[in-house]
C-alpha positions as a Markdown table, in Angstrom:
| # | Residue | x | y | z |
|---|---|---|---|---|
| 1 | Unk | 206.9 | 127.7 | 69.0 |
| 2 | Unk | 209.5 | 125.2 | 70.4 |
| 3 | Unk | 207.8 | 121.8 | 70.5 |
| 4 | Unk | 209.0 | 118.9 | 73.2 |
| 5 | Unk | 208.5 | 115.1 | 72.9 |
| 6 | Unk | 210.4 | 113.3 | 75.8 |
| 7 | Unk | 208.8 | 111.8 | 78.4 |
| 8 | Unk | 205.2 | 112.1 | 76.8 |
| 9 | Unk | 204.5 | 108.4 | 77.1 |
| 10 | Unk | 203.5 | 108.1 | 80.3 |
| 11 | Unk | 202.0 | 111.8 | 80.4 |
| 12 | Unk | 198.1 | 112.8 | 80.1 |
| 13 | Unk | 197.4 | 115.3 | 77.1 |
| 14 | Unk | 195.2 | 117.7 | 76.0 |
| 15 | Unk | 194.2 | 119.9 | 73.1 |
| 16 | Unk | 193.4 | 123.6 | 72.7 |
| 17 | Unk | 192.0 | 125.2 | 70.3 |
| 18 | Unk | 190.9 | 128.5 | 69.7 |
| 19 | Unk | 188.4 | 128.8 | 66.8 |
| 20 | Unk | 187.9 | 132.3 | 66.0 |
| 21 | Unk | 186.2 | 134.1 | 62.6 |
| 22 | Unk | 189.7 | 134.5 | 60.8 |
| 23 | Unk | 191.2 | 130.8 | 61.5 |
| 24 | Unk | 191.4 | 127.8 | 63.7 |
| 25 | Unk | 194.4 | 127.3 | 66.3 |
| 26 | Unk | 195.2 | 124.6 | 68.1 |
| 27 | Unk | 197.6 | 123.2 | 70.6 |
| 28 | Unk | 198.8 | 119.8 | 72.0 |
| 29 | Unk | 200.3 | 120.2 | 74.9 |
| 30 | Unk | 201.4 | 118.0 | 78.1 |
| 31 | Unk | 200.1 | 119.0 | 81.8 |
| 32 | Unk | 203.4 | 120.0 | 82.8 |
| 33 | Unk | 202.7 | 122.8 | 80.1 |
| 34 | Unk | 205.3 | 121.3 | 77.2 |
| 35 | Unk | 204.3 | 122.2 | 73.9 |
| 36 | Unk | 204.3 | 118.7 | 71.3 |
| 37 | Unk | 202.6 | 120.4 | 68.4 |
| 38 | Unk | 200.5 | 122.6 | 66.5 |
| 39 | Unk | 197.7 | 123.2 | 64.1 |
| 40 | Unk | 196.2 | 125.8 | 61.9 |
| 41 | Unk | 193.3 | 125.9 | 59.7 |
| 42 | Unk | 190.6 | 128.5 | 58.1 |
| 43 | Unk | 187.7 | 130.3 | 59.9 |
| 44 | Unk | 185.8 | 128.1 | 63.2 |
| 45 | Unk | 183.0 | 130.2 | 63.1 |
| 46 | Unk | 179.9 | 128.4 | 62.0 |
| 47 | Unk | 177.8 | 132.4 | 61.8 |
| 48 | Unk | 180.4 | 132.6 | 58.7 |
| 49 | Unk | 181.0 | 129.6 | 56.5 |
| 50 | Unk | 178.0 | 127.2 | 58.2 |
| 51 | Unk | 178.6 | 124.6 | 60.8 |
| 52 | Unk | 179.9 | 121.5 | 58.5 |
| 53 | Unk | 182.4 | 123.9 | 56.9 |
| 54 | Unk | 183.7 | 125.7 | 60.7 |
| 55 | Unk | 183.6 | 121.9 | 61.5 |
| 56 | Unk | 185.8 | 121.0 | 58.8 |
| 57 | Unk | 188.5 | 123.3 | 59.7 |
| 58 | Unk | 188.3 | 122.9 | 63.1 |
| 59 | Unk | 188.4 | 119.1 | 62.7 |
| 60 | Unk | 191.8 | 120.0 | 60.3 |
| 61 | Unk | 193.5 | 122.0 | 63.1 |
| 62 | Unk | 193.4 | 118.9 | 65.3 |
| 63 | Unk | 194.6 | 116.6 | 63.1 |
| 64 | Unk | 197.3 | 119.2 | 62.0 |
| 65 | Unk | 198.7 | 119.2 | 65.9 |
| 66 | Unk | 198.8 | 115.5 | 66.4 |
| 67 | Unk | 200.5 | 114.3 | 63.3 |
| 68 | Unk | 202.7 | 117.5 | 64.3 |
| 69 | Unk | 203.4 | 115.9 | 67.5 |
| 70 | Unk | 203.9 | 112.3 | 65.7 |
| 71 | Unk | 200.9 | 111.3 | 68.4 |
| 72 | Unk | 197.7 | 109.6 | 68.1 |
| 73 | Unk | 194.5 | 110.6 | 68.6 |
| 74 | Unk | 193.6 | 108.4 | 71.4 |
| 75 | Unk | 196.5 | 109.8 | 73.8 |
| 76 | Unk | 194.4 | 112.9 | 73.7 |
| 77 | Unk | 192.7 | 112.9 | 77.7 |
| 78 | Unk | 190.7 | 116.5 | 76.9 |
| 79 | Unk | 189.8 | 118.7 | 74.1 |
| 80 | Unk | 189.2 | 122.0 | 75.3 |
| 81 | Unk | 187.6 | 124.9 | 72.7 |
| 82 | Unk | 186.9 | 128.6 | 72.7 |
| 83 | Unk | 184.4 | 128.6 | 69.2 |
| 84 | Unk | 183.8 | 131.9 | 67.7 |
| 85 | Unk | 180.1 | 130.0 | 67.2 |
| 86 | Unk | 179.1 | 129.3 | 71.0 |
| 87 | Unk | 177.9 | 131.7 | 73.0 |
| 88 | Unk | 179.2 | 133.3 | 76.7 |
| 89 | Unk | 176.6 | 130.8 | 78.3 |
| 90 | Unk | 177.4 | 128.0 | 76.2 |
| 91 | Unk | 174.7 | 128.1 | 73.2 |
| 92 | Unk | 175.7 | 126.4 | 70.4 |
| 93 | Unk | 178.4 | 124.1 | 72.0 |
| 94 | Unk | 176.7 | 120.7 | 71.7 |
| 95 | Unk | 176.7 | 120.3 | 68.0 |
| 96 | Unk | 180.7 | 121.3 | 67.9 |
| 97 | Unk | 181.0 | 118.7 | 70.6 |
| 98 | Unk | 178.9 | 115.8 | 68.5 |
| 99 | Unk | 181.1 | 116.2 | 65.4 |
| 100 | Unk | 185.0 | 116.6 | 67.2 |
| 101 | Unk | 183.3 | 113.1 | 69.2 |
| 102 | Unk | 183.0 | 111.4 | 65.7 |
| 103 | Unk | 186.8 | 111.8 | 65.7 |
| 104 | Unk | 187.8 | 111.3 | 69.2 |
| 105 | Unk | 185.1 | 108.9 | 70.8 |
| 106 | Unk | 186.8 | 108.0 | 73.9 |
| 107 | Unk | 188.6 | 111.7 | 74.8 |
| 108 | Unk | 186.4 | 114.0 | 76.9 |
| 109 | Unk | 185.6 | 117.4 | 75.1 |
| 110 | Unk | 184.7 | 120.6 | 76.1 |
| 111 | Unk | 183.5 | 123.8 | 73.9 |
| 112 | Unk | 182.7 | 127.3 | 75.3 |
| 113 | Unk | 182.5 | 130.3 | 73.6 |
| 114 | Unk | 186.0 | 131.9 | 72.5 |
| 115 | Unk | 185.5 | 134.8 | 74.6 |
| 116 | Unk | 185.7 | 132.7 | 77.9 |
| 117 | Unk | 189.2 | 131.4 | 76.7 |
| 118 | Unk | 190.1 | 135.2 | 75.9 |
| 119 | Unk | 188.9 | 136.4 | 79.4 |
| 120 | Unk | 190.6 | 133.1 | 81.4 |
| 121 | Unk | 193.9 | 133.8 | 79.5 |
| 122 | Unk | 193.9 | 137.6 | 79.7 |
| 123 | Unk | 193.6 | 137.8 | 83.9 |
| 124 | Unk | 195.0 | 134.6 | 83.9 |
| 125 | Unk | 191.8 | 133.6 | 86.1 |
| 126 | Unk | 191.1 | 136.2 | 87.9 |
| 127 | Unk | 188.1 | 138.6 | 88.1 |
| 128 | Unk | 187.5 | 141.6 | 86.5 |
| 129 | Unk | 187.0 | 142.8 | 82.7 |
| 130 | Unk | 188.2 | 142.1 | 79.2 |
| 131 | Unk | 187.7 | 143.7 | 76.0 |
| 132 | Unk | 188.1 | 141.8 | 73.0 |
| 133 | Unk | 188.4 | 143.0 | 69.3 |
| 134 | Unk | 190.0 | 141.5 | 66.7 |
| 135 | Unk | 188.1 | 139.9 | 63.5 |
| 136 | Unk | 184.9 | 140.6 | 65.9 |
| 137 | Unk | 184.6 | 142.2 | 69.1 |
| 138 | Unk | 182.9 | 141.6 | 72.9 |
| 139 | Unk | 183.5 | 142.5 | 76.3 |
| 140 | Unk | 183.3 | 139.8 | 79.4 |
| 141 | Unk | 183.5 | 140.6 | 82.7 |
| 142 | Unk | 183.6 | 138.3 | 86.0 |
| 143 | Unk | 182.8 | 139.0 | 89.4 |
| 144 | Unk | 184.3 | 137.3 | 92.6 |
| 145 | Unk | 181.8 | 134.7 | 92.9 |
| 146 | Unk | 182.5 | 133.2 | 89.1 |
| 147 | Unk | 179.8 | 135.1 | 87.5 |
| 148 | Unk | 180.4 | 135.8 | 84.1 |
| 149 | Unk | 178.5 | 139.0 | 82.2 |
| 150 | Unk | 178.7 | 139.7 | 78.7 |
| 151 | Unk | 178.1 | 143.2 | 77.3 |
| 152 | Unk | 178.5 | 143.7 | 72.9 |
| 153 | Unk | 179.1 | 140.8 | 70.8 |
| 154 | Unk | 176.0 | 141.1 | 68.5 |
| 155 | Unk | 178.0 | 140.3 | 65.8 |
| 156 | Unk | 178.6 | 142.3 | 62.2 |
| 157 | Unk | 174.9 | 142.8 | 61.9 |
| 158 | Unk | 173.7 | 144.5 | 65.5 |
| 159 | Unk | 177.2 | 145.2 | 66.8 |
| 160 | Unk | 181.2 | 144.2 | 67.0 |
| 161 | Unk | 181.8 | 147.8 | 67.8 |
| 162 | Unk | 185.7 | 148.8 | 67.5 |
| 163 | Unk | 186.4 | 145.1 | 65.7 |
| 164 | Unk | 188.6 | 145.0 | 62.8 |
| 165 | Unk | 185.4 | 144.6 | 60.3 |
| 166 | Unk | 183.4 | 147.2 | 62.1 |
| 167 | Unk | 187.1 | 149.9 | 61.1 |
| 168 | Unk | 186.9 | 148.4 | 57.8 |
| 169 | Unk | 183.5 | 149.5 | 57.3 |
| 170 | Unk | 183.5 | 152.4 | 58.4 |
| 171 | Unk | 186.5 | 153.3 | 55.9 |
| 172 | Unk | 184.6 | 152.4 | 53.3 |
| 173 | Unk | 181.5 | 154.7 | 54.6 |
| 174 | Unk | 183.9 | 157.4 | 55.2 |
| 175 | Unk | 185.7 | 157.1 | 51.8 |
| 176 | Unk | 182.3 | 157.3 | 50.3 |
| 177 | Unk | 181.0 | 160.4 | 52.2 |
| 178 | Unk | 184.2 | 161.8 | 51.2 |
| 179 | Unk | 183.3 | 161.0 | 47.4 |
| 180 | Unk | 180.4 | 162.5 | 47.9 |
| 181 | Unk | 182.0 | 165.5 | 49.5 |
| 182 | Unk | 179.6 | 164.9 | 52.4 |
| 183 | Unk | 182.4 | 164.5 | 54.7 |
| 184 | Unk | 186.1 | 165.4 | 54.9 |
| 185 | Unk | 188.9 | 164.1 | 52.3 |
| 186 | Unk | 191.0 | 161.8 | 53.4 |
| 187 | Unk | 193.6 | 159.3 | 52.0 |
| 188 | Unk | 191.2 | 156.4 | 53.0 |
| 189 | Unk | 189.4 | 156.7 | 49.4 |
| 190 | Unk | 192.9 | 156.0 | 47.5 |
| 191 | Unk | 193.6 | 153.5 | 49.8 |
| 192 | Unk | 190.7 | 151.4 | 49.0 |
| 193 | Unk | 191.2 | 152.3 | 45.3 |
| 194 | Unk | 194.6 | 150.7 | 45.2 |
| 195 | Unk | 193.5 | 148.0 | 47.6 |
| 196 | Unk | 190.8 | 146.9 | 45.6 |
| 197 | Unk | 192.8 | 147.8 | 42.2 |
| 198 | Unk | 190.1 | 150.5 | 40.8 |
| 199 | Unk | 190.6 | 153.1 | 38.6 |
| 200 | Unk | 188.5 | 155.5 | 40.3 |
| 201 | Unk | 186.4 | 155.4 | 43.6 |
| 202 | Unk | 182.6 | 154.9 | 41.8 |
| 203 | Unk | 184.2 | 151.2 | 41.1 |
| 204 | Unk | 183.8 | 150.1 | 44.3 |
| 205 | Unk | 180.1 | 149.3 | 44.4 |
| 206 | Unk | 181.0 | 146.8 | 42.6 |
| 207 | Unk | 184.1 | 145.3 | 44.7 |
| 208 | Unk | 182.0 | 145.4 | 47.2 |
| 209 | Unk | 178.6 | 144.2 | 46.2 |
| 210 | Unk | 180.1 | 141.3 | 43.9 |
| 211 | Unk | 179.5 | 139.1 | 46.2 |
| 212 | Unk | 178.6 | 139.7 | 50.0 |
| 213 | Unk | 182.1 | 140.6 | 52.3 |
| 214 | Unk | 182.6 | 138.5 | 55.0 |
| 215 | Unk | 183.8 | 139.8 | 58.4 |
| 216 | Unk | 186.9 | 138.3 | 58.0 |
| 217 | Unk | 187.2 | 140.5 | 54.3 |
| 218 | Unk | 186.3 | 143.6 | 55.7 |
| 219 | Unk | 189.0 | 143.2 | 59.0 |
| 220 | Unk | 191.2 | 142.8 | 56.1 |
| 221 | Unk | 190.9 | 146.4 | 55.4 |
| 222 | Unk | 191.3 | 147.6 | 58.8 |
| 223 | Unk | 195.6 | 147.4 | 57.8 |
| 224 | Unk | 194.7 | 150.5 | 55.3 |
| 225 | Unk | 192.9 | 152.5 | 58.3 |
| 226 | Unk | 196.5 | 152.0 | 61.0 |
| 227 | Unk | 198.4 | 153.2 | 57.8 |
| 228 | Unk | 196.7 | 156.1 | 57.1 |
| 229 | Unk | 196.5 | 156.9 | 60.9 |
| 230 | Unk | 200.4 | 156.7 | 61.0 |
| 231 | Unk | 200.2 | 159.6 | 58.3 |
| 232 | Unk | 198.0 | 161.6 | 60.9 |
| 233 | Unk | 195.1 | 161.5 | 58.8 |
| 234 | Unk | 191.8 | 162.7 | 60.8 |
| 235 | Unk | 189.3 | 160.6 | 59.3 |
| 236 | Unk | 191.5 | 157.7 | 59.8 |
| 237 | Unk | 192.5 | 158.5 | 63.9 |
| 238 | Unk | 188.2 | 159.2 | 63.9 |
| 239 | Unk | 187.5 | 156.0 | 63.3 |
| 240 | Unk | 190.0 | 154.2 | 65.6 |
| 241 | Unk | 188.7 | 157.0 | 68.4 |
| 242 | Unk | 185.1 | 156.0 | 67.7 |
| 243 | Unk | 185.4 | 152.1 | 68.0 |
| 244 | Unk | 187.2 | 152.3 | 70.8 |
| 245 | Unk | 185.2 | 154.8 | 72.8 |
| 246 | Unk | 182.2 | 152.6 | 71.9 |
| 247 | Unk | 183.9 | 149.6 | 73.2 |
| 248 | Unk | 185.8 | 151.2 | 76.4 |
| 249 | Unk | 182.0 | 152.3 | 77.2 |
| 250 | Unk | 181.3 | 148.1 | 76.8 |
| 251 | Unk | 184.0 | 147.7 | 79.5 |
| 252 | Unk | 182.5 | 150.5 | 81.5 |
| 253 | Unk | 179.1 | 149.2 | 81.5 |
| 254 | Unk | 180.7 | 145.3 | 82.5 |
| 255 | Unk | 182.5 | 147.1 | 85.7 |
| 256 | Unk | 179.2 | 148.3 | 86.5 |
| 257 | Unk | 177.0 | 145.6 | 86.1 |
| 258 | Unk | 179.0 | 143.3 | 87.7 |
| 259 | Unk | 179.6 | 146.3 | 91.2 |
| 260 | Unk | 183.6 | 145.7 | 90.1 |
| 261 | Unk | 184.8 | 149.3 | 91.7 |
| 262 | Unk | 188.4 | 148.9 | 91.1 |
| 263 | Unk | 188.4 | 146.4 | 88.5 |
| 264 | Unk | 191.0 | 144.3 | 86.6 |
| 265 | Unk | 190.8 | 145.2 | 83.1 |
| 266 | Unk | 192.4 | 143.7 | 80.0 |
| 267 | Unk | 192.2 | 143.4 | 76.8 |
| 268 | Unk | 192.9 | 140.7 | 73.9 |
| 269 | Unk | 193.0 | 140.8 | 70.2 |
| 270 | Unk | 194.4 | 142.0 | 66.8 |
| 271 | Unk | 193.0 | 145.5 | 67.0 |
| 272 | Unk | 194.7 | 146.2 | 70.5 |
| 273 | Unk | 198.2 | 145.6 | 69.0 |
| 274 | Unk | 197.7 | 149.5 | 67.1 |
| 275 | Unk | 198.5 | 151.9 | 69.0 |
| 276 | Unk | 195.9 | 154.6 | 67.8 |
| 277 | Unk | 193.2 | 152.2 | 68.9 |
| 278 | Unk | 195.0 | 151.0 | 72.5 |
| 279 | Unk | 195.5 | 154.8 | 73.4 |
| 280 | Unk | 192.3 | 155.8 | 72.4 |
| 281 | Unk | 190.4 | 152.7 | 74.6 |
| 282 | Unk | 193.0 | 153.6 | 77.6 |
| 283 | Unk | 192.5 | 156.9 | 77.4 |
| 284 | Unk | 188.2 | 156.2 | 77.6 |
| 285 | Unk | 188.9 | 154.0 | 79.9 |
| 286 | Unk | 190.4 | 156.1 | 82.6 |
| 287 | Unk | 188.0 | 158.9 | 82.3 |
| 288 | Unk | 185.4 | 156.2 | 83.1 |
| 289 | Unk | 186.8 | 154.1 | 86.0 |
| 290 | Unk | 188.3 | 155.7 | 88.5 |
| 291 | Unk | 190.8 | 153.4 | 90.2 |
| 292 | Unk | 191.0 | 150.7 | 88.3 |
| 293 | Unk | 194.2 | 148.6 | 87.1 |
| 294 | Unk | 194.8 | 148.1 | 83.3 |
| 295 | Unk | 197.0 | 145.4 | 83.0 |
| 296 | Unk | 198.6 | 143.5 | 79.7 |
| 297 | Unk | 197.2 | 140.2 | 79.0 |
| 298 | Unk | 198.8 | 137.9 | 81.0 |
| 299 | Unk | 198.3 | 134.9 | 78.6 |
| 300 | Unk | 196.8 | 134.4 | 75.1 |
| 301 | Unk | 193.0 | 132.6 | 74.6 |
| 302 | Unk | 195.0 | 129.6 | 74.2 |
| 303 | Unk | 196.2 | 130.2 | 77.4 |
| 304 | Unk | 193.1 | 130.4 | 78.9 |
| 305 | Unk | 191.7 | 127.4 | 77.2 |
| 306 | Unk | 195.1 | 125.8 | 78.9 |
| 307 | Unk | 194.0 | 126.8 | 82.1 |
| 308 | Unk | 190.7 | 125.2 | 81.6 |
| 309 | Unk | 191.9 | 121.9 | 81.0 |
| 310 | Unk | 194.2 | 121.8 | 84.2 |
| 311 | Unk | 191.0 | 122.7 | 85.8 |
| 312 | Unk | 189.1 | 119.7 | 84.1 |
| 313 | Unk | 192.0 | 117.7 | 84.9 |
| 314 | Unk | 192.0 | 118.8 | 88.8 |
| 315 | Unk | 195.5 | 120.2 | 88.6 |
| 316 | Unk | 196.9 | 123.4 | 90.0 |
| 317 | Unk | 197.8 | 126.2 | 87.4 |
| 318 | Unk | 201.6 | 126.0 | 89.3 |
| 319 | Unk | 203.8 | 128.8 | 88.1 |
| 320 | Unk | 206.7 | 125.8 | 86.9 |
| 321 | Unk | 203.6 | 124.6 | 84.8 |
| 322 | Unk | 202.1 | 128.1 | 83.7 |
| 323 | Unk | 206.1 | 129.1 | 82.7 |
| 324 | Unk | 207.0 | 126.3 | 80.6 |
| 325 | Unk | 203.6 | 127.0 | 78.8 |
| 326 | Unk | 204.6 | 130.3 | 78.4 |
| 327 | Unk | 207.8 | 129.6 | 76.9 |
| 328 | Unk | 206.7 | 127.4 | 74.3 |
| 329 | Unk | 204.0 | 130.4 | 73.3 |
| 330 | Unk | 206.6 | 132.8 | 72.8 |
| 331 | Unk | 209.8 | 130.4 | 70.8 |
């Protein structure tokens, strides 16, 4: 990312952030869009490590992008943050926005759930619906009057259909059906032996059981799943078609819900940069929804969370602005 410092003096800031299972980003940018620095840290999802930990990193990330941008933290106007730990309606935002005050008491901070910056950057504020899967997964939809709806995003536990730890389950499920010659052979079991550096498959209980995976562990494995799908293996292109029928039919249900007959409908996240598992969600999709129009995401959830602070700021998302952010997203 190409960062810019002249003229910053005189300009009002604010930081992004998007703080999802697998890490923290965040973002200093002016309100003319230019991009003074960046920050990266671990997970920012309290559900995982526990609040004071997801603070911690979250916390790191800031001060990552402003001693990046050589600025201090009282030229930052508004913090704006997508948390993997609040929810659509805003449950479990007050306690992120207590501990990012202890660092910036004067600067005015807002936290909403990471899937409201994924669905503000992905029809760059427009209505309709977006399906999100990468460490987790969740579907948000908007109607014309603002109303936001969510369908999924229960989590590993009750849900996260189609996400990256949901496929890496499920390879481990079918590698041990396979073992058990219960289900098909496929070359998901040597996969996971080499992956997890086993002499044979019975090992795995205890790779596996050792200490509880975390989400972000088993989205790790969802890598062996694409490459075993790009050697046509059927268990492998079963899965991806499962997760994402099951998550197209989120997206369906949104539409619905919502009375959206020709929706907007996008997507963001990891797991919709393989193909296997894009097709397979078009494909759903279309059998679904007659009519409506699948577009790519127009920005990522930083880019949303961008477009929240002009609107927090009273400023117009201008196309000059919304370019030059743009740019400095894709250097």
């Amino acid at each position: 990312m190409e960062r810019q410092s002249t003229g910053t003096k005189s300009q009002k800031l604010v930081l992004i952030a998007d703080a999802g299972a697998t890490h923290v980003r965040t973002m200093l940018v002016g309100i003319d869009g230019r991009l003074l620095g960046v920050g990266r840290a671990g997970t920012g999802n309290p559900f995982a490590i526990g609040h004071v930990a997801a603070c911690h990193n979250l916390k790191a990330a800031i001060v990552a992008a402003l001693k990046d941008a050589h600025i201090p933290p009282a030229r930052i106007a508004l913090v704006v943050v997508g948390s993997a730990g609040v929810t659509h309606d805003g449950r479990g935002a007050k306690p992120i926005v207590e501990d990012i005050r202890k660092y910036l008491k004067d600067t005015k901070i807002v936290v909403v759930g990471d899937g409201r910056i994924a669905l503000a950057g992905a029809l760059a504020g427009a209505h309709g619906v977006v399906a999100v899967s990468g460490t987790g997964s969740i579907v948000l939809g908007k109607d014309p009057t603002g109303r936001v709806l969510r369908v999924g995003g229960w989590g590993p536990l009750a849900g996260d259909e189609g996400s990256a730890q949901w496929i890496g389950r499920r390879a481990i499920q079918e590698a041990a059906h396979a073992a058990d010659s219960v289900a098909d052979p496929s070359l998901l079991m040597n996969s996971l032996c080499r992956y997890f550096r086993l002499r044979n498959f019975d090992r795995i209980i205890d790779a596996i059981y050792a200490h509880p995976m975390t989400p972000s562990e088993l989205g790790a494995l969802a890598p062996l799943v694409t490459r075993a799908a790009d050697r046509d293996d059927v268990v492998a292109l079963g899965i991806f078609a499962e997760g994402a029928k099951a998550l197209a039919l989120q997206a369906v249900t949104a539409a619905r819900r919502l009375h959206l007959r020709r929706p907007l409908v996008s997507h963001q996240g990891s797991m919709f940069t393989v193909s296997h598992f894009r097709s397979a969600f078009d494909r759903e999709l279309r059998l679904q929804i007659r009519g409506a129009l699948f577009v790519a995401p127009s920005l990522p959830p930083l880019g949303g969370a961008f477009l929240m602070a002009l609107q927090h700021c009273g400023l117009p998302a201008s196309p000059a602005v919304m370019d030059t952010f743009r740019d400095a997203c894709h250097a």
